[in-house]
SERO-4910 file (N, C-alpha, C, O; in steps of 0.05 Angstrom, whole numbers):
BEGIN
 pado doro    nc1    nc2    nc3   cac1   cac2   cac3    cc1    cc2    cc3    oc1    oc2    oc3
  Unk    A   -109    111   -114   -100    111    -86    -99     82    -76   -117     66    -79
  Unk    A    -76     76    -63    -80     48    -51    -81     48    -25    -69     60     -8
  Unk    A   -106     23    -25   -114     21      3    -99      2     23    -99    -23     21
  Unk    A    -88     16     42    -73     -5     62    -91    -22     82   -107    -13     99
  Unk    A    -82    -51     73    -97    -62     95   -103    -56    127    -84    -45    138
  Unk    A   -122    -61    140   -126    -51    172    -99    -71    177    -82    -56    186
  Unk    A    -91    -90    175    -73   -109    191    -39    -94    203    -26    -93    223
  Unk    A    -37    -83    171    -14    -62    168    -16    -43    175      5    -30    172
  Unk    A    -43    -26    187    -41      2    203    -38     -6    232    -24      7    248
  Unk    A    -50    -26    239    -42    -43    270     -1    -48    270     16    -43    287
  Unk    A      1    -57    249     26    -58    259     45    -34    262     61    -31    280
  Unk    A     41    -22    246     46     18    238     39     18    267     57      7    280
  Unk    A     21     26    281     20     27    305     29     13    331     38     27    349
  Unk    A     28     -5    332     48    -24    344     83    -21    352     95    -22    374
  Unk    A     92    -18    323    117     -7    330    124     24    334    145     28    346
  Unk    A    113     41    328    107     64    340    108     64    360    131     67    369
  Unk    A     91     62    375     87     45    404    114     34    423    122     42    445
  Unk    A    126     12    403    150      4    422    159     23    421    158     35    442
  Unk    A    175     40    394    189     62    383    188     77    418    208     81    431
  Unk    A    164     83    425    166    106    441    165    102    467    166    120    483
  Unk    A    163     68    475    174     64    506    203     59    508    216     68    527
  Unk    A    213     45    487    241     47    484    256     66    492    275     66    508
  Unk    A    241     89    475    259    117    473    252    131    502    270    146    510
  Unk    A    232    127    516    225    123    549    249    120    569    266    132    582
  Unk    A    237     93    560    262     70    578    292     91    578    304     99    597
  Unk    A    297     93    551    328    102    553    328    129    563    346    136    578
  Unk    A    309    146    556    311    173    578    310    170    609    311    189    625
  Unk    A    306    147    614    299    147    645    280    149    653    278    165    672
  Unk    A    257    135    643    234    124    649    224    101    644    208     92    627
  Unk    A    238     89    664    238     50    654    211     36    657    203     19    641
  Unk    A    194     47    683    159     43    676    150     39    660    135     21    657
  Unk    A    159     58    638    142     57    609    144     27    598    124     18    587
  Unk    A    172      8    603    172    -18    594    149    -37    599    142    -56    585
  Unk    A    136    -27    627    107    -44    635     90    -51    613     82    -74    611
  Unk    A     83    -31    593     62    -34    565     77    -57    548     64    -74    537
  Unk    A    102    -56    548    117    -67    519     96    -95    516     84   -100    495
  Unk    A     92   -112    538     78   -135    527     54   -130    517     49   -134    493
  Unk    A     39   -120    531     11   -108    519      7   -102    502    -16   -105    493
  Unk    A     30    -90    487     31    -73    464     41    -96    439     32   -100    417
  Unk    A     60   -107    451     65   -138    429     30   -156    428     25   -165    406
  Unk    A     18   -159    440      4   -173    435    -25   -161    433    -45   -173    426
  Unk    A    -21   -129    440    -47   -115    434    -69   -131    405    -62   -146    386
  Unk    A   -101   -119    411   -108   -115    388   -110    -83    380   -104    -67    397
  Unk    A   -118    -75    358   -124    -49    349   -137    -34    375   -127    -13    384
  Unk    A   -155    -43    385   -174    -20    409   -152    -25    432   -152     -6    448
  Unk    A   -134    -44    438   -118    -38    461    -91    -17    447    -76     -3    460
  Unk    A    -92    -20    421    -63      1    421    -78     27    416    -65     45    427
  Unk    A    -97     36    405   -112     57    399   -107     63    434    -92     81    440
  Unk    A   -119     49    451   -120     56    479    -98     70    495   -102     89    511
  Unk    A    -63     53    487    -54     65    493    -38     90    478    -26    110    484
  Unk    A    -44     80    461    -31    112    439    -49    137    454    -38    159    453
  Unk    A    -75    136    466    -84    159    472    -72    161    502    -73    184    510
  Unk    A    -61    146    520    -50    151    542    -22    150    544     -9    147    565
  Unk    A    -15    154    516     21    156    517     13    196    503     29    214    508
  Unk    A    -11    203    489     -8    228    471    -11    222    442    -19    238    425
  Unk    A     -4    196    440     -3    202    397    -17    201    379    -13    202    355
  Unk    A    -46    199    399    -73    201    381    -95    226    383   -115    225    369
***
């Protein structure tokens, strides 16, 4: 089994993340763009944070 580095499950998450304010934004909920920076410069416990207040955790 290979083990993926923590660096590359942060980023796995990360773009996830944009993935789903984007897809926000374009349904007509442009608020959601508020996170995008947070989320570019998150560490792991701030995107863990908001993945549980977007649902995807």
């Amino acid at each position: 089994m290979i083990k993926i580095p923590q660096n590359s499950d942060n980023e796995a998450l990360r773009c996830q993340l944009l993935d789903e304010i984007y897809a926000g934004a374009m349904a007509g909920m442009p608020a959601m763009l508020v996170d995008e920076e947070q989320i570019r410069n998150g560490d792991r416990e701030e995107l863990e944070k908001i993945a549980e207040r977007y649902g995807l955790r």
